[in-house]
C-alpha positions in Angstrom: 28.3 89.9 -33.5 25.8 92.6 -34.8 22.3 91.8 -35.7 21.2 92.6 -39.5 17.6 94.4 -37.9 16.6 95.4 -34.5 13.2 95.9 -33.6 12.3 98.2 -30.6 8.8 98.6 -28.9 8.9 101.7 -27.6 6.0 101.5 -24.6 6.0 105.0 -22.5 6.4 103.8 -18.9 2.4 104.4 -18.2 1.0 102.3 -20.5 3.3 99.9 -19.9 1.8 99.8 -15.7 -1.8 99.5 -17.1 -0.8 96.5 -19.1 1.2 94.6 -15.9 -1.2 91.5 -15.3 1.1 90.6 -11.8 3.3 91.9 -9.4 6.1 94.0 -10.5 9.6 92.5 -10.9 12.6 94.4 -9.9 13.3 96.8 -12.9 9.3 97.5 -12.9 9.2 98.1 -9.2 12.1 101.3 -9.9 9.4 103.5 -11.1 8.0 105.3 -13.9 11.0 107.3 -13.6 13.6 105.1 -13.9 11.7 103.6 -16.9 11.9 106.8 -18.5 15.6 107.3 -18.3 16.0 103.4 -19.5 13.4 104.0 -22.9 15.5 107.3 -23.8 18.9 105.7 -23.3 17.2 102.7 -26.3 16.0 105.8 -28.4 19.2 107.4 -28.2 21.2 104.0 -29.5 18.2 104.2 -32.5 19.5 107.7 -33.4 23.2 106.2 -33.8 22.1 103.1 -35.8 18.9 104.4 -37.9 19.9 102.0 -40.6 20.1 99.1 -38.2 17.5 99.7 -35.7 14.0 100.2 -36.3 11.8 101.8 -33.5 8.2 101.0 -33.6 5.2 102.9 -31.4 4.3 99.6 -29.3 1.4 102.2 -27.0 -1.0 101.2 -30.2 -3.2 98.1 -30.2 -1.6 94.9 -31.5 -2.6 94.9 -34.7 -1.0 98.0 -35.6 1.9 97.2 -34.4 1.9 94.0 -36.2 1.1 96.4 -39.9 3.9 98.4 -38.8 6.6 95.5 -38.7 5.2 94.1 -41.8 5.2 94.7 -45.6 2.2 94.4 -47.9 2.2 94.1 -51.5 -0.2 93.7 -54.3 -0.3 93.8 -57.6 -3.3 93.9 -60.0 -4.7 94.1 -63.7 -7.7 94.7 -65.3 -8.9 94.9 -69.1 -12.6 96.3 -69.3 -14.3 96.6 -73.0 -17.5 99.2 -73.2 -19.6 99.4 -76.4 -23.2 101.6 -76.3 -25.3 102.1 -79.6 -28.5 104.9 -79.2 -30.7 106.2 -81.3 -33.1 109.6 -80.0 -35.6 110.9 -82.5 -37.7 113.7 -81.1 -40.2 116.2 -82.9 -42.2 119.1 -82.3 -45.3 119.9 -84.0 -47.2 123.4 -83.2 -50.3 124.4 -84.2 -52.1 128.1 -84.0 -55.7 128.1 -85.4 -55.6 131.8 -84.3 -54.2 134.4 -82.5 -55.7 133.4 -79.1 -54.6 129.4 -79.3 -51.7 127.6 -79.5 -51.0 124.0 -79.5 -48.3 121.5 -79.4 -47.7 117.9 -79.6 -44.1 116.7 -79.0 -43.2 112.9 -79.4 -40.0 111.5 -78.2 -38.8 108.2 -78.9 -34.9 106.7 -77.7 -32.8 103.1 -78.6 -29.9 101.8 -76.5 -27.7 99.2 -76.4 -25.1 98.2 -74.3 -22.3 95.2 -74.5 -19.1 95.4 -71.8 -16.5 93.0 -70.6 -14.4 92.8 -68.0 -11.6 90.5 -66.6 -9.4 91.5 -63.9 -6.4 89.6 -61.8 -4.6 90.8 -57.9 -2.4 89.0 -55.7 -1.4 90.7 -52.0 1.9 89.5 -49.9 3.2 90.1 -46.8 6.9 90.4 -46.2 8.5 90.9 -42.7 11.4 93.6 -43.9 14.0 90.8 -43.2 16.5 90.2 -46.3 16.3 87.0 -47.3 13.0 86.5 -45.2 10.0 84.8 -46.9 6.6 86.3 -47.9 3.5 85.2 -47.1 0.9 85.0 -49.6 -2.7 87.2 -48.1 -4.9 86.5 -51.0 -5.5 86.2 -54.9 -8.4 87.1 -56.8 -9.5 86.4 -60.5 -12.5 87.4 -62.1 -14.6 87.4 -65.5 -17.6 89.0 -66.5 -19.5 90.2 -69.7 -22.9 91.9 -69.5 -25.1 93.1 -72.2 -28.6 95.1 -71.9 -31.1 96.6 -75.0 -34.2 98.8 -74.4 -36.2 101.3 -75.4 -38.2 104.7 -74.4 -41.4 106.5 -76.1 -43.0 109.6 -74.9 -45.7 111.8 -76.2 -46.6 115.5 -74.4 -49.7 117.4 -75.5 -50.6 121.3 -74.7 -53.3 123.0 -75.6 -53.4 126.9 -74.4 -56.8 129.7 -75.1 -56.5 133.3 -74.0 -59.9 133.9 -72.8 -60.1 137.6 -72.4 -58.2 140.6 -72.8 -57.8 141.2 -69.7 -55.8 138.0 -68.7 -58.0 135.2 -68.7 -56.6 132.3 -69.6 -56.0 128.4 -69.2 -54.1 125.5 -71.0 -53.9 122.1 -70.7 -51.3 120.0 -70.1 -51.0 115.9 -71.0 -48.3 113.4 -71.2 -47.3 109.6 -71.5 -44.0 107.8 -71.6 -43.2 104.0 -71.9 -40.0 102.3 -71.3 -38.7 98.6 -71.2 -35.1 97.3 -70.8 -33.8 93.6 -71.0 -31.2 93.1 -69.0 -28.4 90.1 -69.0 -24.8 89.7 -67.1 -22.6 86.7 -66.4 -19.1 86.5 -64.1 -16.8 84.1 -63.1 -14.9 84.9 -59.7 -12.3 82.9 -57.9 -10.8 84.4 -54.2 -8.7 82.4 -52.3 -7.6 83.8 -49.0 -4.5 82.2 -47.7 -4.9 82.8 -43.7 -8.6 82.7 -43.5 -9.3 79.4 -46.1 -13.0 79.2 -45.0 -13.4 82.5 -46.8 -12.3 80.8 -49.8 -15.5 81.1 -53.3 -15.0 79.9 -56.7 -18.3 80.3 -58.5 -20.4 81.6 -61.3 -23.1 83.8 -61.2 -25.6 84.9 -63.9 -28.3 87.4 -63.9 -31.4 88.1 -66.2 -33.7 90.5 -65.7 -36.1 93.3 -66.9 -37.5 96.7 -66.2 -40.9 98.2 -67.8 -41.8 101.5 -66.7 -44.7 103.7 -68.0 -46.5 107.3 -66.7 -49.1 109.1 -67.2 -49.6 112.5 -66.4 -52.7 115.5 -67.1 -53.2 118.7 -65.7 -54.8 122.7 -66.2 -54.0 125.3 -65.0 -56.4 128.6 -65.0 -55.9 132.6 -64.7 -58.7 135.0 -63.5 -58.5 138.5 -63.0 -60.6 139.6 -60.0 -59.8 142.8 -59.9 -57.6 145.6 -61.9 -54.0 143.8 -62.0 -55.2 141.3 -59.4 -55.2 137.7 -60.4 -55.8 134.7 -59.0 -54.0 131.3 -60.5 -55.0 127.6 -60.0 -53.4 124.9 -61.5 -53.8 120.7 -61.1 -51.6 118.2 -61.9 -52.5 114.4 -62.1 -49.8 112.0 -62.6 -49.8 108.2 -62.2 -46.7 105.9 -62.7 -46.1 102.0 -63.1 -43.1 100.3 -62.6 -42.1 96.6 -62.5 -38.8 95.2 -62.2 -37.6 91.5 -62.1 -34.0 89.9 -61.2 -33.5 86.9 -61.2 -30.1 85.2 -60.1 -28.5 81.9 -60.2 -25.3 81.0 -58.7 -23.2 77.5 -59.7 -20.4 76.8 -56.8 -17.4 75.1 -58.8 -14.6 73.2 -57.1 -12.1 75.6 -55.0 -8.9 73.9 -57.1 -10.7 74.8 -60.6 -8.7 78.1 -62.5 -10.1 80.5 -64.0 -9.3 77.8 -67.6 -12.3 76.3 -66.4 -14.7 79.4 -67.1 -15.0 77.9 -71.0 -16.6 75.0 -69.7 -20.6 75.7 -70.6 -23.0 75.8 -68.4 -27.1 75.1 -68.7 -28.1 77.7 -66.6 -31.8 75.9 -67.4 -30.9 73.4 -64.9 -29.3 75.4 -62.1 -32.2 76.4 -59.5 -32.8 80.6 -59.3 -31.1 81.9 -56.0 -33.7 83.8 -54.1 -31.3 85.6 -52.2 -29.6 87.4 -55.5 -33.4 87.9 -56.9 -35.5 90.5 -56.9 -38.9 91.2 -58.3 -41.3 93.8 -57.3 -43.9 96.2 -58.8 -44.5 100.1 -57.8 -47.5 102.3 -58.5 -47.4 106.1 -57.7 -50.8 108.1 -57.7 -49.9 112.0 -57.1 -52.4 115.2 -57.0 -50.9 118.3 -57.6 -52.7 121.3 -56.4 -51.3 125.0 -56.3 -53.5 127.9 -55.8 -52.0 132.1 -55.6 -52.8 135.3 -55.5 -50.8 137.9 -57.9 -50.9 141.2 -58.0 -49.1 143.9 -60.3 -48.7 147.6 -60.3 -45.9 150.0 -61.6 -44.0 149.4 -58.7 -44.8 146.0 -57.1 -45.4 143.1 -58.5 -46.8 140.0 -55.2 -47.7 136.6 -55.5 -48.3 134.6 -52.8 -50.0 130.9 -52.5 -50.1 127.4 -51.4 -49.3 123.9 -52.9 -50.7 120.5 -51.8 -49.4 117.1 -52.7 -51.9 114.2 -51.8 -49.8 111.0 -53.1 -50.7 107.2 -52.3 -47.8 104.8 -52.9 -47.8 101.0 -53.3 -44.9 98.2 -53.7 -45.9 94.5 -54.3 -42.6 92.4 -53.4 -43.0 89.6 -55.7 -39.9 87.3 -55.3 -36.9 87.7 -53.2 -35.9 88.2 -50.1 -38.2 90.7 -49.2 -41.0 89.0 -50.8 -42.5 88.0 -47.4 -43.7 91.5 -47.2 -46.0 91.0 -49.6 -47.8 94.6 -50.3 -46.6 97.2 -48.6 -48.6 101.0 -48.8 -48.2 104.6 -48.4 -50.4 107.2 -48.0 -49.2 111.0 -47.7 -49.7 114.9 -47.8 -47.3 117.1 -48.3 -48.1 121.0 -48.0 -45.7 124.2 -48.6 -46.4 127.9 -48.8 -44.7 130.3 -51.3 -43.7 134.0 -51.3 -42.6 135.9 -54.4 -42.3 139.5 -53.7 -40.1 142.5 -55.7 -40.7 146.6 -55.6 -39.3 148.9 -57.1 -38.0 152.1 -55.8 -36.4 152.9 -59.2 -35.3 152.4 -62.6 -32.4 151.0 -60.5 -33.1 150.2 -57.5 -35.3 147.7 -56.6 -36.1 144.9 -53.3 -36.9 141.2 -54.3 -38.3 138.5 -51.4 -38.8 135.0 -52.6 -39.4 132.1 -50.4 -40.8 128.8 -51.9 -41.5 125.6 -49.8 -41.0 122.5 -50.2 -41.5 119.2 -48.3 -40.9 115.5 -49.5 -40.0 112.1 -48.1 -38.3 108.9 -49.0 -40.5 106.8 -51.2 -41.3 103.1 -50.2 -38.6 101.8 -52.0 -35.6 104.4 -50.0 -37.1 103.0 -46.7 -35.8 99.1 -47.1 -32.8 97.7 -46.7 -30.3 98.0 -48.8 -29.9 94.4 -50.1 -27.2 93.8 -52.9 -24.9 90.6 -53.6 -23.9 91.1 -56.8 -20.0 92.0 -56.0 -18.8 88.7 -54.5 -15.9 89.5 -53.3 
């Protein structure tokens, strides 16, 4: 009688005396040696009978060499439906009372909305490579969801420029402000049922609502004097303050583990089902930035220098409303960043010529990069 499938674990002899727990036996006492000869004589019976015999690396940790005598298969489906409307309208509108001023005004002003759904099925099994032999069912997950959001943007930039002098005087003014606010809205239905670890097992629904409102403001010069022939100095200042609030709130409904996926028409009055602080989130951001740059540029035939510093005063500040990070309550940042700039080129020729630019730059994560990453909206 011949056996269908023969497994071998194939241990090299010296793993196999680090994993001895007791005394040697007879066979073991022979000697790593002897072992050897005995492993090469099974490997050489797996070369006759590759169909029948099936050598597997047993010097790996268990659980791979329980994958490797096993099967897995899955099978999955999904069906996902994306619609988007916009609408952008944007103008320009310049205006030179004479030769030495110009002015423009540029208004912006954007529409979007969003619907998708998405439903998607898998099933995983494990099979032992026996014919005949049964398969063991790993998990199966379902899932629903449909999500829809609408907003809108508006934005209006101003900038005035005079030419002072001939001789490269100038300075123009710069001004800005945007507003945007987005409703947002998603609902899913998710079943997972994991056969050897039932514990694990959810069948729930989940719906979010939330909004976002964002607005900025921003206002700077900048200036050009000439201090001597083809020596200028440049200064320039930039103000820019931005306000941002965002609220999630999320509710979760626990449905019996038996229910199918049939049971997703039933309705739900999300009015009654309490908010879930631990899939909310609501919090409010204001950034207050100065932008200050100050250079030196000079300009000849052949070599045209700038050099200068930038300074970036900027005071942060996140109010964590409701959450799970709400206990932090209002958290500040204060900072000053600083970076000095090169921008050099001379020119031996109408060919030739040597450029050296170096331009610094220093930043750090913002208040909201520096906290934990906190997100329970996938559920499996």
């Amino acid at each position: 009688i011949e056996p269908d499938l023969t497994l071998l674990y194939s241990v090299s002899p010296e793993v196999a005396m680090k994993r001895l727990s007791g005394a040697p036996d007879r066979i073991e006492a022979e000697g790593t040696k002897f072992q050897q000869r005995v492993l090469e004589g099974y490997k050489q019976l797996a070369k006759e009978n590759p169909e029948r015999i099936k050598v597997i690396n047993a010097d790996n940790s268990i659980e791979t060499v329980y994958n490797d005598t096993t099967h897995n298969f899955s099978n999955s489906h999904s069906h996902s439906d994306r619609y988007r409307h916009e609408l952008n309208a944007n103008a320009k509108l310049e205006w030179t009372p004479d030769t030495l001023s110009k002015i423009e005004v540029r208004p912006n002003f954007t529409y979007n909305m969003t619907r998708s759904k998405s439903q998607s099925e898998g099933h995983s099994q494990r099979w032992r490579g026996q014919d005949g032999g049964d398969t063991t069912d790993i998990n199966r997950t379902m899932s629903q969801s449909m999500s829809k959001s609408e907003g809108s943007s508006e934005s209006i930039s101003l900038m005035a420029f005079r030419r002072l002098s001939r001789t490269g005087r100038n300075i123009t003014l710069n001004a800005s402000y945007s507003y945007s606010n987005n409703e947002n809205y998603s609902n899913s239905r998710n079943m997972a049922h994991y056969y050897l670890r039932p514990l694990l097992n959810r069948n729930y629904n989940r719906n979010f609502d939330g909004n976002s409102f964002n607005s900025s403001l921003t206002a700077g010069i900048s200036y050009n004097e000439p201090i001597f022939k083809k020596t200028y100095l440049q200064f320039s200042y930039t103000f820019s303050q931005r306000h941002a609030r965002s609220n999630r709130y999320g509710q979760q409904y626990d449905r019996a583990l038996q229910d199918t996926l049939i049971d997703s028409d039933l309705i739900i009055d999300w009015q009654l089902v309490p908010v879930d602080t631990t899939l909310s989130s609501c919090n409010e951001n204001n950034y207050t930035s100065h932008n200050i740059h100050a250079s030196m540029r000079h300009n000849t035939e052949k070599l045209n220098l700038s050099y200068g510093v930038h300074l970036n005063p900027r005071h942060n500040e996140t109010n964590f409303i409701f959450g799970q990070r709400m206990h932090k309550g209002l958290v500040q940042q204060d900072l000053l960043n600083w970076a000095p700039s090169l921008n050099m080129r001379y020119r031996f020729n109408k060919r030739n010529s040597f450029s050296l630019n170096y331009n610094g730059n220093s930043s750090e994560p913002n208040i909201e990069e520096l906290q934990e990453i906190i997100d329970k909206s996938n559920p499996q």
